[in-house]
Structures are given as C-alpha cells and as structure tokens.
PDB file of N, CA, C and O in Angstrom:
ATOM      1  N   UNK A   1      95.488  92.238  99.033  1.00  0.00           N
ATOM      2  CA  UNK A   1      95.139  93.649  99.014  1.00  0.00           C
ATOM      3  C   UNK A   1      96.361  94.514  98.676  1.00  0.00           C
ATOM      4  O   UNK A   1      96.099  95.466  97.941  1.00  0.00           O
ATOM      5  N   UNK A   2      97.974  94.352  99.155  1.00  0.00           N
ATOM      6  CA  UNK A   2      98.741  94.935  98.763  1.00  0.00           C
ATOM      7  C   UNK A   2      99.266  94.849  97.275  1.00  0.00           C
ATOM      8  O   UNK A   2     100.211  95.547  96.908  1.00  0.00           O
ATOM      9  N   UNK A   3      98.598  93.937  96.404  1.00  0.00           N
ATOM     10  CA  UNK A   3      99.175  93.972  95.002  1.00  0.00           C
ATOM     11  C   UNK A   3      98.238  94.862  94.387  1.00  0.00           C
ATOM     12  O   UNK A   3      98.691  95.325  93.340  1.00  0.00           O
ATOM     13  N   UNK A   4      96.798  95.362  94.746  1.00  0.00           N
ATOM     14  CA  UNK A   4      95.798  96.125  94.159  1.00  0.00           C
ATOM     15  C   UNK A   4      96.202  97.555  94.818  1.00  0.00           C
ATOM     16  O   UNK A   4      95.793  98.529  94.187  1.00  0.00           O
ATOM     17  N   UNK A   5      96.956  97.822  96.012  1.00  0.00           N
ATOM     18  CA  UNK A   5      97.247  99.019  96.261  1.00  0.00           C
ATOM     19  C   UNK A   5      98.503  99.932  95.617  1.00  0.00           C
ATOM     20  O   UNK A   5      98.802 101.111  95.427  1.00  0.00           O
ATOM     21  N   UNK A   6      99.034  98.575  95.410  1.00  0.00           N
ATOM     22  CA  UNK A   6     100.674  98.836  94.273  1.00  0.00           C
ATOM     23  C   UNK A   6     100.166  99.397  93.094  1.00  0.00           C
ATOM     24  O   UNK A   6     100.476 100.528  92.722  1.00  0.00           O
ATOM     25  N   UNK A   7      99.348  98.609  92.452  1.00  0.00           N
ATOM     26  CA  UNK A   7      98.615  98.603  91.014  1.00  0.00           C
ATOM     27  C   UNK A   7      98.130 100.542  91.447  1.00  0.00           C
ATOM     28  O   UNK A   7      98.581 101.443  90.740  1.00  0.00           O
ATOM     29  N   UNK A   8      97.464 100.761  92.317  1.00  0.00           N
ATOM     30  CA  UNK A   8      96.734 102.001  92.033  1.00  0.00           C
ATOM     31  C   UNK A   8      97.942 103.096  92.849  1.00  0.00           C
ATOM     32  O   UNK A   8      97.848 104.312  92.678  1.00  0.00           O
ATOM     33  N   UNK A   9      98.608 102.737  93.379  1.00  0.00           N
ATOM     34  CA  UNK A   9      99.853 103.517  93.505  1.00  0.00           C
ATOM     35  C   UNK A   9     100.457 103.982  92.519  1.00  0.00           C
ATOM     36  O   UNK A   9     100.481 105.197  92.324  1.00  0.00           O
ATOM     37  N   UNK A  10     101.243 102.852  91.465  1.00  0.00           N
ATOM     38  CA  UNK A  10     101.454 103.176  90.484  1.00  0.00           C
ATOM     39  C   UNK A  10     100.839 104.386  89.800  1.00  0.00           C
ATOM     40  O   UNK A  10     101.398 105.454  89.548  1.00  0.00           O
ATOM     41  N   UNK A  11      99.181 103.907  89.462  1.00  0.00           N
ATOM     42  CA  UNK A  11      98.749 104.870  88.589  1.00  0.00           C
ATOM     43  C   UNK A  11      98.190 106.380  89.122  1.00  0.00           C
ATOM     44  O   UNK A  11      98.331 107.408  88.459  1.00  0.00           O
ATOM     45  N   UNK A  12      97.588 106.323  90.329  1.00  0.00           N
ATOM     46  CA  UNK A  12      97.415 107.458  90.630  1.00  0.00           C
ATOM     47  C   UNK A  12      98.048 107.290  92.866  1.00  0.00           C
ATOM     48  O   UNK A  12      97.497 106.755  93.827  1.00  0.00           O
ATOM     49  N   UNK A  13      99.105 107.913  92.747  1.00  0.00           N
ATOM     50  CA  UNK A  13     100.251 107.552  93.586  1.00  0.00           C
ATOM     51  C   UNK A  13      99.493 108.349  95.155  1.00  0.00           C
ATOM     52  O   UNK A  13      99.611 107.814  96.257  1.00  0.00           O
ATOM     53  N   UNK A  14      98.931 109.343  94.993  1.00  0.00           N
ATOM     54  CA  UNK A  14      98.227 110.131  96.765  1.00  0.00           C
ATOM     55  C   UNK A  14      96.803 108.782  96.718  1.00  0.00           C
ATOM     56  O   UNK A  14      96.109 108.638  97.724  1.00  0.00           O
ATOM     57  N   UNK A  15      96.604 108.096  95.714  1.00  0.00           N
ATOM     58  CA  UNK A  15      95.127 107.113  96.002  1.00  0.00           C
ATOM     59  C   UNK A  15      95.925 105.882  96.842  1.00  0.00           C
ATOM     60  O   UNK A  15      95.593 105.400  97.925  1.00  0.00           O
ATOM     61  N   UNK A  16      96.774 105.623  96.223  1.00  0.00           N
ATOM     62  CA  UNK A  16      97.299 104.184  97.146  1.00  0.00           C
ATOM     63  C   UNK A  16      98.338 105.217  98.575  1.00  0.00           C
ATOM     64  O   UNK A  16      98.639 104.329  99.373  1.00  0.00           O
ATOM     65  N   UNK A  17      98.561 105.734  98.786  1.00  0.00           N
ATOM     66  CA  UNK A  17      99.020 106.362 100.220  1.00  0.00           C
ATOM     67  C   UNK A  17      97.952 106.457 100.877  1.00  0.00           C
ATOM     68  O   UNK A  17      97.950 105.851 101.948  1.00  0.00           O
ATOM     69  N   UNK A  18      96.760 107.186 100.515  1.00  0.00           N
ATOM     70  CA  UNK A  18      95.291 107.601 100.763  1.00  0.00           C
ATOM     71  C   UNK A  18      94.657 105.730 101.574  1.00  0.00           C
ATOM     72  O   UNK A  18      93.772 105.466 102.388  1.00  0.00           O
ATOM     73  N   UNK A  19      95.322 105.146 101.068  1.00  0.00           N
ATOM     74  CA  UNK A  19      94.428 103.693 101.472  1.00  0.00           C
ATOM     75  C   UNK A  19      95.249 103.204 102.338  1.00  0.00           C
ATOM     76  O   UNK A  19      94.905 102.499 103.287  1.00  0.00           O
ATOM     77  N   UNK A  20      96.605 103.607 102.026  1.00  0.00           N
ATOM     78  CA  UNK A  20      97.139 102.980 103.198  1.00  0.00           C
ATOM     79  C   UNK A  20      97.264 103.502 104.426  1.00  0.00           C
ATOM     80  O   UNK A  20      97.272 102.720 105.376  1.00  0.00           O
ATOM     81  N   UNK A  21      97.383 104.885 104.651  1.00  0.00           N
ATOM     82  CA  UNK A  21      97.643 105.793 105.813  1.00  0.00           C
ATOM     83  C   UNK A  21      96.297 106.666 105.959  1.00  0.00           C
ATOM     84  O   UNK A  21      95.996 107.110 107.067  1.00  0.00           O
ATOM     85  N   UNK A  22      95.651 106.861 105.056  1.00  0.00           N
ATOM     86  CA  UNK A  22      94.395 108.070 105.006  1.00  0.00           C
ATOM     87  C   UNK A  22      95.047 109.366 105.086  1.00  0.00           C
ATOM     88  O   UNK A  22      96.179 109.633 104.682  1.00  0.00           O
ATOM     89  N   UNK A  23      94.320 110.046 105.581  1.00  0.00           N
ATOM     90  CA  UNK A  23      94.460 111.253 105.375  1.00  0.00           C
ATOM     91  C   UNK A  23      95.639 111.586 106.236  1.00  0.00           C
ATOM     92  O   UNK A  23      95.167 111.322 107.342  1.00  0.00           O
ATOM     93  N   UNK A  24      96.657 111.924 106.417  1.00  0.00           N
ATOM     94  CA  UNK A  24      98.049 111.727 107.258  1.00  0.00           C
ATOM     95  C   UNK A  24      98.846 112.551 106.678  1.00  0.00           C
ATOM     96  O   UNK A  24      98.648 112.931 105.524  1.00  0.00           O
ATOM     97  N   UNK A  25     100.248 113.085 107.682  1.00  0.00           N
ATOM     98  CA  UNK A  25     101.226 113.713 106.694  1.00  0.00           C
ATOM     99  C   UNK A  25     101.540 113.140 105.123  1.00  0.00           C
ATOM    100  O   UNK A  25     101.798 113.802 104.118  1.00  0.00           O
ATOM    101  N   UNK A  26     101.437 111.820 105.266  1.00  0.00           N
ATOM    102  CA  UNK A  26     102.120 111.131 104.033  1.00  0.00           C
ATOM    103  C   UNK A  26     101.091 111.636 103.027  1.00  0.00           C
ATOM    104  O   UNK A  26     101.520 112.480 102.241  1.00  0.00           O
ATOM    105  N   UNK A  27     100.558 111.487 102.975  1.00  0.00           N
ATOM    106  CA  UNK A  27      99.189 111.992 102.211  1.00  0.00           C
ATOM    107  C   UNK A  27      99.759 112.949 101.368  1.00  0.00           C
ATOM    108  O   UNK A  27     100.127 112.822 100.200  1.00  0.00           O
ATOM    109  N   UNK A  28      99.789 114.000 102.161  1.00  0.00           N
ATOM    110  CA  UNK A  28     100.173 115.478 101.916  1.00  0.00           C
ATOM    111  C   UNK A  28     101.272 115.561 101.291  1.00  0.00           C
ATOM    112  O   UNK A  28     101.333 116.295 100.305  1.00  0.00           O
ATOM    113  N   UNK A  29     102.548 114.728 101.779  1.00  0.00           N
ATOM    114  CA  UNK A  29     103.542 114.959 101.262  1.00  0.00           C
ATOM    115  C   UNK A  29     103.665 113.956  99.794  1.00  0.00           C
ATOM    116  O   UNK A  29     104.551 114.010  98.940  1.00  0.00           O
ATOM    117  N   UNK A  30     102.867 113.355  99.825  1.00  0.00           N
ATOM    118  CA  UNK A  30     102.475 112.038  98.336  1.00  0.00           C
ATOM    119  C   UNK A  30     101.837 113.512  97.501  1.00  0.00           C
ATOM    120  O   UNK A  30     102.668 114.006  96.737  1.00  0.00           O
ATOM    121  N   UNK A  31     100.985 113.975  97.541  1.00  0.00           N
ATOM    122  CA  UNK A  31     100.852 115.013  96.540  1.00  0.00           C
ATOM    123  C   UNK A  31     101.533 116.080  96.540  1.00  0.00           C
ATOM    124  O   UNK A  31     101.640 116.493  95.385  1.00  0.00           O
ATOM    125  N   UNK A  32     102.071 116.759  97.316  1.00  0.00           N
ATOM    126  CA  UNK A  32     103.550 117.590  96.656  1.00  0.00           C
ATOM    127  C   UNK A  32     104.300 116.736  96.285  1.00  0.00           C
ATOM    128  O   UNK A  32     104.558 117.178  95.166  1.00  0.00           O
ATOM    129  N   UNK A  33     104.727 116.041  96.353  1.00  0.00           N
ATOM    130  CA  UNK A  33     105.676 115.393  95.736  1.00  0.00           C
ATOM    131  C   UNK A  33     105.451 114.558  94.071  1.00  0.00           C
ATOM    132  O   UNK A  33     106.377 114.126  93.384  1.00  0.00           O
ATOM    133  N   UNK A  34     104.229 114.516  93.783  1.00  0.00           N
ATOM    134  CA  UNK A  34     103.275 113.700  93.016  1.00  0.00           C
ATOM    135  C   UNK A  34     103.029 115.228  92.160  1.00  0.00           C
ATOM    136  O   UNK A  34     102.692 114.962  91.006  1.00  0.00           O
ATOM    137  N   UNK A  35     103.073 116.128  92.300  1.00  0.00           N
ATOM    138  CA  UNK A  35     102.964 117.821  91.966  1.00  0.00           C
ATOM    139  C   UNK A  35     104.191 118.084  91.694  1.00  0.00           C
ATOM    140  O   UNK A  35     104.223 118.586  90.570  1.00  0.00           O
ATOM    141  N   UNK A  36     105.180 118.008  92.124  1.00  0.00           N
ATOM    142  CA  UNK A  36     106.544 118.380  91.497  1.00  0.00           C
ATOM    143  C   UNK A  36     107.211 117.567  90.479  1.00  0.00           C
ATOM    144  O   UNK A  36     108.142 117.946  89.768  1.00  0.00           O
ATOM    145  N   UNK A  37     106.625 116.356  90.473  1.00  0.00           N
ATOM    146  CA  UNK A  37     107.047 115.497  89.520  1.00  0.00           C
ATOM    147  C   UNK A  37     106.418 113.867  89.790  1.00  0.00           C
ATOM    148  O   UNK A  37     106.365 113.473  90.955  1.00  0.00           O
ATOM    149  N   UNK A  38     105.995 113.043  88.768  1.00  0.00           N
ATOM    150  CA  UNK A  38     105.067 111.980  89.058  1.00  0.00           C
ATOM    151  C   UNK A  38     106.033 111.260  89.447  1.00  0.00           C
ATOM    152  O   UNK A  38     105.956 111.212  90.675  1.00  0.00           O
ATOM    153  N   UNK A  39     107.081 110.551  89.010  1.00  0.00           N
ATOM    154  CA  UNK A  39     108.236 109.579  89.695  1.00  0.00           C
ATOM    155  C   UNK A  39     108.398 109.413  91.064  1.00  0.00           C
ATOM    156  O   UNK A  39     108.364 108.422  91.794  1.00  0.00           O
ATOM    157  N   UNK A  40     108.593 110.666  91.266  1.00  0.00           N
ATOM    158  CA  UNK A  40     108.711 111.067  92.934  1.00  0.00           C
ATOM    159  C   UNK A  40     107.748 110.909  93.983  1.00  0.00           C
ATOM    160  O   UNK A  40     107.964 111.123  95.176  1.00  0.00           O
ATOM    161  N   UNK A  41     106.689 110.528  93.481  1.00  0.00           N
ATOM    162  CA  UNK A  41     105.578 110.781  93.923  1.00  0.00           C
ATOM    163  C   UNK A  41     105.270 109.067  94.127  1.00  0.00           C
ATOM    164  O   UNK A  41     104.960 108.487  95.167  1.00  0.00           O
ATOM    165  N   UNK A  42     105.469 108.507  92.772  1.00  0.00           N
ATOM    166  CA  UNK A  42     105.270 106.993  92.657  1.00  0.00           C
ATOM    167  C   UNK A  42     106.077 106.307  93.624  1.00  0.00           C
ATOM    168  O   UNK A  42     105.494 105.413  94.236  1.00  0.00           O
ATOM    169  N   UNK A  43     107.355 106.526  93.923  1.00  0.00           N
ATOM    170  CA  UNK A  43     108.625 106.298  94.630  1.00  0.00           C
ATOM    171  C   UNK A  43     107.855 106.350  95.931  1.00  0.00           C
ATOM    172  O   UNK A  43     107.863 105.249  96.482  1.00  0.00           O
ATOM    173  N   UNK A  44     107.271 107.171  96.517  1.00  0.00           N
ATOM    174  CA  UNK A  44     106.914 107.359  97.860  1.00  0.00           C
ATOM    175  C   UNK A  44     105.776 106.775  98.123  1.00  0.00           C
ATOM    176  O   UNK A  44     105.432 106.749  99.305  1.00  0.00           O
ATOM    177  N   UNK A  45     105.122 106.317  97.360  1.00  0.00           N
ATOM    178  CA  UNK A  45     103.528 105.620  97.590  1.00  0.00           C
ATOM    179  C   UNK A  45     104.397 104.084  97.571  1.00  0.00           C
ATOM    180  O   UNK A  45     104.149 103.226  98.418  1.00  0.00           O
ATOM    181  N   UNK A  46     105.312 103.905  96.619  1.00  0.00           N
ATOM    182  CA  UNK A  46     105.371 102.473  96.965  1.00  0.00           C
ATOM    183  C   UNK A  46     106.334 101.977  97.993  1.00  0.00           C
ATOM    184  O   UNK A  46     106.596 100.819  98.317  1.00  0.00           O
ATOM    185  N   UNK A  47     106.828 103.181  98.458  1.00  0.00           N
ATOM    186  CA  UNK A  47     107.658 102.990 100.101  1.00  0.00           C
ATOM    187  C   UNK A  47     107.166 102.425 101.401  1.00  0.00           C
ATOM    188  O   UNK A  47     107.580 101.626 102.241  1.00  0.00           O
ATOM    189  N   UNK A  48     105.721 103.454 101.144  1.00  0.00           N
ATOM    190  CA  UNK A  48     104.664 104.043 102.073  1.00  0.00           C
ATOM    191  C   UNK A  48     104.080 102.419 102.412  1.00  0.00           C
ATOM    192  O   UNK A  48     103.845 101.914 103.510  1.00  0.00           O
ATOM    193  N   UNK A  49     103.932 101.757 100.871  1.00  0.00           N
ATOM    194  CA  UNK A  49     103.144 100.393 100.999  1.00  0.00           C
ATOM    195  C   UNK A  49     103.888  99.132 101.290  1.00  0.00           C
ATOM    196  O   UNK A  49     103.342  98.075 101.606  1.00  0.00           O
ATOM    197  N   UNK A  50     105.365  99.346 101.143  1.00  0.00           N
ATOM    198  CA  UNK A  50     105.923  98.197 100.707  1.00  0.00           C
ATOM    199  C   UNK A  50     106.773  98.239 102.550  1.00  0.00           C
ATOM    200  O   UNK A  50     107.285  97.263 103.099  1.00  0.00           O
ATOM    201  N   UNK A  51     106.699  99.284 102.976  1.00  0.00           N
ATOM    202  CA  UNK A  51     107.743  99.303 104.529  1.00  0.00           C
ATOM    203  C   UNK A  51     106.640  98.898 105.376  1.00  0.00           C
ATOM    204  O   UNK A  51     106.881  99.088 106.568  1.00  0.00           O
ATOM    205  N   UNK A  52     105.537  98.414 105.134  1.00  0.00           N
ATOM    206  CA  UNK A  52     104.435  97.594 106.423  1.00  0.00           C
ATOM    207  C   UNK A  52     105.007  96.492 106.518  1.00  0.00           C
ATOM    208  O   UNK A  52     104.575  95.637 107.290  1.00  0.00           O
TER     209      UNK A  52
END
C-alpha cells in the first residue's frame, strides 16, 4: 500500500497525505504548501509517508 501512496503523492501530493493522515493539520499544510509551489508540497507528502 505504501508504494501506491508514493505513486499518488507524487502526482497529486494533499491525495497521498489525505490517505495517510486524513483530514489533519498535515493535510492543510500539504496544500499550502502544494499552493505555493508543487515541489514543496511533493517533499512533504513523501515525508508524511515515508516517517511511519
């Protein structure tokens, strides 16, 4: 399950935070951050998934 959450992290970065935490600060802060710039955004979804 964590290589299909990477995969959709990658592409759309608040969907794989969204699966891993739900609706949560991270969430929130995955789309501002995903809003100020996509890198930044990607960077933090695959933190979010990869520090379990």
């Amino acid at each position: 399950m964590d290589i299909i959450r990477i995969i959709v992290a990658i592409l759309l970065p608040p969907l794989g935070v969204f699966l891993q935490e739900g609706l949560g600060k991270h969430f929130w802060i995955n789309i501002l951050l995903t809003l100020l710039g996509y890198l930044p955004g990607i960077v933090h979804a695959l933190w979010i998934i990869l520090k379990r």
